[in-house]
N, C-alpha and C positions, 0 to 999 in steps of 0.2 A: 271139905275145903278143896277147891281147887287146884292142881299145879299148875305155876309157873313156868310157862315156858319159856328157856331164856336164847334169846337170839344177840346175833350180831347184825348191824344193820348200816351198808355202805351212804354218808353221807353225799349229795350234790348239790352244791354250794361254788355255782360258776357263773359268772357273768352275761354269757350267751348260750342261746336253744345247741348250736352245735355243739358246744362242751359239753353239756347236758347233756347231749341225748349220748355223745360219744363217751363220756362216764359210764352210762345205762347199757349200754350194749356190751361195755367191756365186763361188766359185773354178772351179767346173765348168762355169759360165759360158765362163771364159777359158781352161782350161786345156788340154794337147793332149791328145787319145786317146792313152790309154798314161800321162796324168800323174798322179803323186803328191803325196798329203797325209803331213803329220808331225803325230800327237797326243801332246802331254806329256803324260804322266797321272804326275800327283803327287801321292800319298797323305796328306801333313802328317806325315808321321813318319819316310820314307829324307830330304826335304828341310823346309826351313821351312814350306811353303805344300800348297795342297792346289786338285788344278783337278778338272775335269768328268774322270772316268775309268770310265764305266761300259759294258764290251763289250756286255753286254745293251741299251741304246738305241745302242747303232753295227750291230747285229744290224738291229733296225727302220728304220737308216737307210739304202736302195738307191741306190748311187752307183757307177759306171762306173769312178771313179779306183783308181791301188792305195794303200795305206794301208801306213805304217807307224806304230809304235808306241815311245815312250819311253818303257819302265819302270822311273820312279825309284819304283820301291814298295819294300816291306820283305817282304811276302810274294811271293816271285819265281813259283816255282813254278806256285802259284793261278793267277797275274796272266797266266804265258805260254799255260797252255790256254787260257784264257776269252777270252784278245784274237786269238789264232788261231782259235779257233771261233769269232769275232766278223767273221771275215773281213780280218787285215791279212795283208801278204805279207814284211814286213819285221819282226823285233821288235829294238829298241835296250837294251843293258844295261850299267848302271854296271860298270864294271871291280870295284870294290868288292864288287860283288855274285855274283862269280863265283867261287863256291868250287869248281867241279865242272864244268871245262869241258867236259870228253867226255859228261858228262849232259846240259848244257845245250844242247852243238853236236847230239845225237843227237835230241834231245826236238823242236829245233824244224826240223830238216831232216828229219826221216821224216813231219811235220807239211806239209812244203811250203812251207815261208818260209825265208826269211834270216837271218842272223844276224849284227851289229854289236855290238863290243865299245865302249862311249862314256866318252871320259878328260874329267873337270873340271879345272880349272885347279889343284885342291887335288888330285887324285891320281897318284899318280907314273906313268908311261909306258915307263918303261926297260924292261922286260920284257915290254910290248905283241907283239914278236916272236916269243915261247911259242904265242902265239893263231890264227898266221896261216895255219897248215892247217886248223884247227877253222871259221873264220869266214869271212863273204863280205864283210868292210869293217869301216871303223874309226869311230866318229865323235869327232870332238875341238868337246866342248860347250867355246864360249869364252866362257862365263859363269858363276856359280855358279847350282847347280840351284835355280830358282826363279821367278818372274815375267815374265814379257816385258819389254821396256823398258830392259833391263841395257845397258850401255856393253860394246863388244865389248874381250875384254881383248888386247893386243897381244902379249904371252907365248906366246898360242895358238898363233903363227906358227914357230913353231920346232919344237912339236910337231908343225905338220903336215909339215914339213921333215923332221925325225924317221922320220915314218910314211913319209911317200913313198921313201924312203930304202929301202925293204922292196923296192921296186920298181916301175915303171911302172902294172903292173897293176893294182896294192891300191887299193882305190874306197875314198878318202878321205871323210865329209862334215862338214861345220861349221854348227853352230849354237848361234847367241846374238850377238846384235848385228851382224846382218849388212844391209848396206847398202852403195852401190855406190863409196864407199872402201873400206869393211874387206871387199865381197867380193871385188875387184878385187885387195886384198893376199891372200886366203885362195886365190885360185886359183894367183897367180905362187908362192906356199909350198907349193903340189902339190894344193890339194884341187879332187876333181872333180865334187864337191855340195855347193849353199849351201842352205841352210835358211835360212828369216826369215821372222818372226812380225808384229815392230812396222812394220816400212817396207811392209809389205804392205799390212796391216789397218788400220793406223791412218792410213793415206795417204786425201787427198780420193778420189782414184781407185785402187783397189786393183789393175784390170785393170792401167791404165799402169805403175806401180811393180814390178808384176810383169814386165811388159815391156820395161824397163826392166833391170832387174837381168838377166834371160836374153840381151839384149845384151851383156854384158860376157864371157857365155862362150867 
């Protein structure tokens, strides 16, 4: 059986390429060799909002970290070549969005990334198990897709309960309102990556809060 390895991984969930990239510079600061970034890229049309999502300036931006990628888009297809030639190693995709999972497990593993299936608090999970030879993890977003700053929703915890369920092995991750209550609860419910956007970024010190939360692992 595999171990688990369990990371912290600083959300970026900003509007424009500058914020972005100035998140990403600041984390690289602190982060370890070998560490990861998570970008939302949210089009305004699969959710409410719409953030900074262009693989063409994550191309110009050279950073040491691995990347992954959340694609709440509407055009999936488009969105998984350009952000794997953009350089991420992970891509994340709405369960919703997955009509064709042997196309979609094939497209981005002969590419050389990973592949996560990600449940919202509004999509069902019962048949998450279909998934689990195709994919390398699960993520359970415990917010609705959209904004940073959401209240983590406590429902989550059963899905991750759910998932783990599959087995020791299965690389859980969670994000949306994470902080060192609701990460502390997301790990004793099986998962073995926290994502978090607001308690990072929005903190006086973003290194310590970072610090801070990989403590609890």
């Amino acid at each position: 059986m595999r171990k688990l390895e369990k990371l912290i991984i600083p959300v970026i969930n900003r509007e424009t390429f500058e914020e972005a990239s100035s998140d990403i510079r600041l984390v690289e600061k602190f982060l370890p060799t070998g560490g990861w970034i998570h970008i939302d890229v949210s089009d305004g049309r699969f959710s409410n909002t719409k953030s900074w999502g262009s693989p063409q300036d994550l191309k110009s931006l050279e950073t040491e970290l691995n990347i992954e990628a959340h694609l709440m888009v509407q055009d999936l297809d488009e969105a998984i070549d350009s952000w794997i030639d953009a350089g991420v190693k992970r891509v994340i995709i709405p369960a919703q969005k997955v009509l064709d999972i042997d196309n979609i497990s094939e497209k981005i593993h002969k590419r050389g990334a990973e592949l996560m299936i990600s449940y919202d608090p509004n999509t069902q999970i019962e048949g998450a198990g279909g998934y689990l030879d195709k994919i390398d993890g699960y993520q359970v977003l415990s917010v609705s897709p959209g904004p940073s700053g959401q209240d983590f929703e406590e429902e989550s915890l059963s899905r991750i309960s759910f998932l783990r369920g599959f087995g020791e092995g299965v690389k859980i991750e969670v994000d949306g309102g994470i902080n060192l209550e609701t990460g502390r609860m997301a790990l004793e419910a099986g998962a073995n990556i926290l994502a978090s956007s607001s308690y990072i970024f929005k903190s006086q010190n973003p290194e310590d809060a970072y610090k801070k939360l990989d403590s609890i692992l």
